[in-house]
N, C-alpha and C positions, 0 to 999 in steps of 0.2 A: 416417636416424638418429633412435632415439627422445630426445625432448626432456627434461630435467627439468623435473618440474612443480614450478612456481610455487607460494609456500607463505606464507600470512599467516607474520607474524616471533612472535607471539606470539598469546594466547590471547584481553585486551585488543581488540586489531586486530579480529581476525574476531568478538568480541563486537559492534565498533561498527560493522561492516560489516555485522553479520544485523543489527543494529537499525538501522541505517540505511535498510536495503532496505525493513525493514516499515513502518517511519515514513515515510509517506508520503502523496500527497494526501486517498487515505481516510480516514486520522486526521484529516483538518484539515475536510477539507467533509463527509464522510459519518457519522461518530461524532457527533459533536455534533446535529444533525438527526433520528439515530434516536433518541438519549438523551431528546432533549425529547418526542417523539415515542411513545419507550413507556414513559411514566410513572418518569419520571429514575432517580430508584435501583433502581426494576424491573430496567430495561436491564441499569444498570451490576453487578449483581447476579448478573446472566443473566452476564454476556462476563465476569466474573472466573473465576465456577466453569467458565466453559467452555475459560477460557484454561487453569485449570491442568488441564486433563483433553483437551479435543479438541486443543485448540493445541500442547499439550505431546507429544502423542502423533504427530500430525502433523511438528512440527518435528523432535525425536527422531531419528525414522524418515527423513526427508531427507538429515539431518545427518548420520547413520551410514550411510546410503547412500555419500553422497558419499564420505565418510573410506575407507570399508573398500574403496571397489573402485578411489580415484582415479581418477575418469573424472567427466564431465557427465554431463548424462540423457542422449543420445543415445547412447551408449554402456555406462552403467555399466546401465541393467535387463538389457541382452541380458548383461552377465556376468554377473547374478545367478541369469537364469532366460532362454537363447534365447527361448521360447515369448512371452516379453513384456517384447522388446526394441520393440513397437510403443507402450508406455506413453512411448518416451525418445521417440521421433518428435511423439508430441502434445505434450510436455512442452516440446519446443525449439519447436513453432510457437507455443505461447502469448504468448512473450516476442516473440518476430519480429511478431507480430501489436499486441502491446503497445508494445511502445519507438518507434514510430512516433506513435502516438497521443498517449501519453504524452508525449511530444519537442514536440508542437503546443501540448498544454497549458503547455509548459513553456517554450514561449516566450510566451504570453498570461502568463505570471506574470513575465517578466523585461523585456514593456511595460508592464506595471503598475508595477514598478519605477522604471522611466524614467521613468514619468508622475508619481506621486507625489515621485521627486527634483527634477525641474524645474519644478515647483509646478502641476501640473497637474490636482491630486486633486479639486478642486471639478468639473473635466469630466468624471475617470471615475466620480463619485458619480450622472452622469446616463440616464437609465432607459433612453437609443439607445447609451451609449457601448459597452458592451460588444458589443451585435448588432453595432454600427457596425463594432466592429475586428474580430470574423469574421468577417464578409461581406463583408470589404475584396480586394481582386485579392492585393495584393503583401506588402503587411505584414504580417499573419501569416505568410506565406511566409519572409518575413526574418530575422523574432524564432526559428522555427522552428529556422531552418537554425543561427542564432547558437546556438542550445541542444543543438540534436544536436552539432556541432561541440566545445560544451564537454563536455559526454557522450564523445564519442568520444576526446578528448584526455586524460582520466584516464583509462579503457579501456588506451587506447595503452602508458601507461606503465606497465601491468603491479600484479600484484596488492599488491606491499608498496612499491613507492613509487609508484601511482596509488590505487585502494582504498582500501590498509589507511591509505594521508598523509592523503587526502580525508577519512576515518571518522573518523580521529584527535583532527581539527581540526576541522571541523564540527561533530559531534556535540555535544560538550560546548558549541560556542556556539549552537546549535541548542536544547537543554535551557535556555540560561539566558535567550534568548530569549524561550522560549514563556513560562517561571515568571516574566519579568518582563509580559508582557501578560496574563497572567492574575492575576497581583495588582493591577494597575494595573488590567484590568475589573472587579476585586471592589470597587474605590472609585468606581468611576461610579454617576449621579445624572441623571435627565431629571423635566421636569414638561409632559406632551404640552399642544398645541393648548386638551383638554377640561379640561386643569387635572390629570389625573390624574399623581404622581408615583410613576417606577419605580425601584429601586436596584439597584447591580449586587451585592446580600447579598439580594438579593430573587429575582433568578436565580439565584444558588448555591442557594437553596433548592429553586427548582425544577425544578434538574438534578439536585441528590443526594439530597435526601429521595425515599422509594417514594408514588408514586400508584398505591393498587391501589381506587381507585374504578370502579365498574361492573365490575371487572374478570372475566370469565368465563373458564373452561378455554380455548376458542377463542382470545382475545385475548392471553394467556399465551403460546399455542404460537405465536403470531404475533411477539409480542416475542423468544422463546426463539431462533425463525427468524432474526428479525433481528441478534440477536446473534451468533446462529454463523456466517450469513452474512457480516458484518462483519470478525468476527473472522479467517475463511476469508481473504479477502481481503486484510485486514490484513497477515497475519505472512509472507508470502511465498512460501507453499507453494506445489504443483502448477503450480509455473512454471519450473522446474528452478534458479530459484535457487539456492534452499538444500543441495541436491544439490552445484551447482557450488562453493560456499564451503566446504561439508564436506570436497569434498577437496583442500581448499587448507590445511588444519587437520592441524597435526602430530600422531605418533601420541601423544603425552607430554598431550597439551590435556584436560583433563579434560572431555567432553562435556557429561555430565551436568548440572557445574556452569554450562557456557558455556550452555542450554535455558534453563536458570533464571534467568541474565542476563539473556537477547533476551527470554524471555517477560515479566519485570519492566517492562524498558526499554518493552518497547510497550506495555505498558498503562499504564505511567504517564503517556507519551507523549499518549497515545490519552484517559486522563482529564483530561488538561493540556490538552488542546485545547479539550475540552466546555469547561471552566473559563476560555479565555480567548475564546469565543466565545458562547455560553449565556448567561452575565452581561449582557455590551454586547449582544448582539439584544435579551432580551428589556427591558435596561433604556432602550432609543431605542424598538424597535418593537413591546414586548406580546407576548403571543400569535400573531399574524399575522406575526411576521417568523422564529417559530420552525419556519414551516412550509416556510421553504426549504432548499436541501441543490443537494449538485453545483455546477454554474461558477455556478448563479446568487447562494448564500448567498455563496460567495469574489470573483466578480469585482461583483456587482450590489449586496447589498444591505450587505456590511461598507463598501467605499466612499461609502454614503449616514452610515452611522454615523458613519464618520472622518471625512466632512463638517461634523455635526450637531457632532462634537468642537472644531469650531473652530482656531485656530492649531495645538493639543496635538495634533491628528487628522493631521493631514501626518507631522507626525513619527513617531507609533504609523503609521501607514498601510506608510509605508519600513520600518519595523523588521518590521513584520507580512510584507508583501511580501518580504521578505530575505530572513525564516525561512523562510517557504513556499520559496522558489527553493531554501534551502538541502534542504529535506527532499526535494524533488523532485529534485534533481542526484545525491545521494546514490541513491534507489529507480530513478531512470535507466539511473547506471550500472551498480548489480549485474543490471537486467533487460538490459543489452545485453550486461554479461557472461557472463550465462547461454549467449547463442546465440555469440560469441566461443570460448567455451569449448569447445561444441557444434560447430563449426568445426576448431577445433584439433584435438580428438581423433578426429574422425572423418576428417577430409579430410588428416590432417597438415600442415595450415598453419602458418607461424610466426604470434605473437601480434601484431606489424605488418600482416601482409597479411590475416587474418581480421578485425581489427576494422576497415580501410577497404572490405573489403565488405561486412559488417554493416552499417559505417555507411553504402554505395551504398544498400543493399535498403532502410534504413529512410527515407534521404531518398527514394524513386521511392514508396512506399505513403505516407508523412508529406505529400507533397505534394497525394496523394488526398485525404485528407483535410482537408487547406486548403481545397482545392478545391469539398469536398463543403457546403462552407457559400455557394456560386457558383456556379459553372460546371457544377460533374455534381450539383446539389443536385438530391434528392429526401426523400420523407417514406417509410420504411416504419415500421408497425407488428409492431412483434416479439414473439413467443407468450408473454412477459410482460407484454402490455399494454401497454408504454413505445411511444411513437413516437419511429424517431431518424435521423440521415445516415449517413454513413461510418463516422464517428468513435464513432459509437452501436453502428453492427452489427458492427464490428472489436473491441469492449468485450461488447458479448452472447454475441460466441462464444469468445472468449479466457477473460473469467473466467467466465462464464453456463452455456458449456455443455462446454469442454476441461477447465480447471481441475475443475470436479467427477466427471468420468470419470476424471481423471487421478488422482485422488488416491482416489477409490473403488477403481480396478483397483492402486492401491500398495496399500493396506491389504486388498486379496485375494491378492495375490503375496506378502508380510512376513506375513500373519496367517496365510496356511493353507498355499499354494505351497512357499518353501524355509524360514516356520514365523518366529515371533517371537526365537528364540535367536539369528538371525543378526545381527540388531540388539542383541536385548542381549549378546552376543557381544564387538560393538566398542564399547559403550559404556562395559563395565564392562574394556575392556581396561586393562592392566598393574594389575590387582587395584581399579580403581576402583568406589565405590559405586553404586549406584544407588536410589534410595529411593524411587520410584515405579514399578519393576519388577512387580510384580502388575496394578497400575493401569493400565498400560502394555498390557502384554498383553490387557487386558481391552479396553482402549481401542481398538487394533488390528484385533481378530479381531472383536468384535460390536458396540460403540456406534458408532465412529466410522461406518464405511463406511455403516450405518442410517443415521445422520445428513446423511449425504451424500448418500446415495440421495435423502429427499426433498428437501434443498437444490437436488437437480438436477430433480424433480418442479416445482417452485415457479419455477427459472426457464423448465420449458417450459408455466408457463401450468396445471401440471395441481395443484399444491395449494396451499389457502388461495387 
């Protein structure tokens, strides 16, 4: 018997559901790191025009996927177009590949938690603690499971009272979270060892003002890179999220407007972060502490800050650690629901017994990956140059090398295959506007997919 699909309750809901999913640990450790990195307002400059044009066009295209055909990826391309029904197969291993890895970090943020409430922040401020609790046998293994576990348990209870309850509630204390740690980094003050004093109005400057010093063509297209890179990754595409939320979106939901929501939310998000991270590095550690990014800028070198903060620092440390767990439970769940989803409609499973296998497959590969900092530890280098474990090569090929095929072969099947009208089609259904309809189209059929092409060049090593 076929099942009725499950339907965010309103338009709100699944607003704070797609921005849930995008806000996530890349806003908090990877945006802030590249911002400083290429020339602050350059960056942020780069990832606004790109948001309202690549991002917009990307998310769009998902969204109305999803809607018009109600189905996940694994199934809604082959109704679009049989021939590339293999796009929905890559699109569901991304996430499978993802929420494992995801779920380990996700318990390192919820011992950080632990550690910082029971007064223990001066230990993880120290430069073994963090190696120390990776490379531990069992306890990451613990925190892990506690997290997939919470993951799976909003999953469990279905789209409008697990989801759309979580988004509802979170989000908004998520947002006021971060706006309170980033005004409260904008009044920090240090005077180092040499005497030299930094302020945290001293880092806002050098996050949003443009450095286009030495700047050349080459270094531009390098920033350019990095922002759509970021951006790419940010907003939740080519993972069959966005697909899966679209068709949980009633047909009355004005689309167009709910893009221009999610796109808003994450970049503000995503500039909230710079701002309450950017200030406090560069006003404790200068220059050299803006040079970190990934687990070491969030578990290594904010703990030495919130150290340096003294009593105040404990406190900011739990609030900061809170926010993060909360943005990470949120982008968890919509990635587990993606392949949940992916389950149901192919396999006809009910929504109980797909997300406890879901949740089996990601504890048996989540556990590799503990592992892989131990027991199966090795070092490879991967054809961007990074050296990494498990946890590394399961992230190389998920968002490095699937995610960008995947989302180049959608904007080939919507741009030229069954043609951009099918998209703008359901977005301006029951007479709704569309005001970036030319843009759109344009975005689709020639900049975007170009765009991606080399984004996929760059992570095999072959440009810049």
């Amino acid at each position: 018997m076929e099942q009725k699909r499950s339907s965010f309750t309103g338009s709100i809901g699944f607003v704070l559901a797609a921005a849930g999913s995008a806000v996530g640990l890349g806003n908090i450790w990877r945006f802030p790191y590249l911002a400083a990195k290429d020339g602050g307002g350059v960056f942020l400059l780069c990832y606004l025009l790109l948001a309202l044009t690549f991002g917009f066009a990307l998310l769009t295209t998902e969204i109305a996927i999803g809607r018009k055909t109600g189905q996940s990826p694994l199934t809604a391309y082959g109704m679009l177009h049989k021939k590339f029904n293999w796009i929905g197969v890559f699109a569901c291993i991304v996430p499978v590949l993802i929420l494992p890895y995801y779920s380990v970090i996700g318990g390192w943020i919820l011992k950080y938690v632990s550690v910082f409430l029971t007064g223990g922040a001066a230990d993880a401020a120290q430069d073994s603690y963090f190696t120390g609790l990776i490379t531990a046998q069992w306890e990451p293994i613990i925190w892990f499971v506690i997290y997939l576990l919470l993951t799976t348990f909003v999953v469990y209870k279905g789209v409008d009272k697990g989801i759309e309850r979580l988004s509802t509630v979170l989000m908004p204390i998520l947002l006021v979270l971060i706006i309170g740690i980033a005004v409260f980094s904008l009044t920090l003050s240090h005077t180092d060892d040499a005497g030299v004093t930094r302020t945290g109005l001293q880092g806002l400057g050098r996050y949003v003002i443009p450095n286009f010093k030495g700047m050349s063509i080459k270094t531009f297209v390098t920033i350019l890179m990095d922002a759509m890179g970021q951006l790419f990754y940010s907003i939740s595409v080519a993972m069959g999220i966005m697909i899966t939320y679209g068709s949980y979106v009633k047909k009355e939901t004005n689309l167009s407007k709910s893009v221009n929501q999610i796109e808003l939310f994450d970049t503000i998000v995503a500039f909230l972060a710079g701002l309450m991270i950017i200030p406090a590095v560069f006003t404790f550690q200068g220059e050299a502490g803006l040079a970190n990014s990934g687990p070491g800028l969030m578990f290594k070198a904010l703990p030495k800050i919130f150290s340096e903060m003294g009593g105040l620092g404990t406190a900011i440390g739990i609030v900061f650690f809170v926010m993060v767990a909360f943005a990470a439970l949120t982008s968890s769940v919509s990635i587990m629901e993606a392949v949940v989803s992916c389950f149901m409609d192919k396999f006809k499973l009910e929504r109980k017994k797909a997300t406890i296998v879901v949740c089996l497959i990601a504890l048996i590969l989540g556990l590799a990956v503990c592992l892989g900092y131990n027991v199966i530890y090795f070092d490879l280098t991967l054809p961007n140059g990074t050296v990494g474990q498990v946890l590394d090569v399961m992230d190389y090929l998920s968002n490095y090398i699937l995610m960008p095929i995947v989302a180049i072969a959608t904007c080939i099947l919507i741009g030229w295959v069954v043609k951009p009208k099918t998209v703008l089609d359901e977005v301006t259904l029951g007479g709704v506007k569309f005001g970036r309809q030319k843009l759109y189209v344009v975005m689709v059929k020639y900049v975007t997919p170009v765009m991606l092409f080399f984004l996929l060049l760059q992570s095999l090593g072959l440009f810049l």
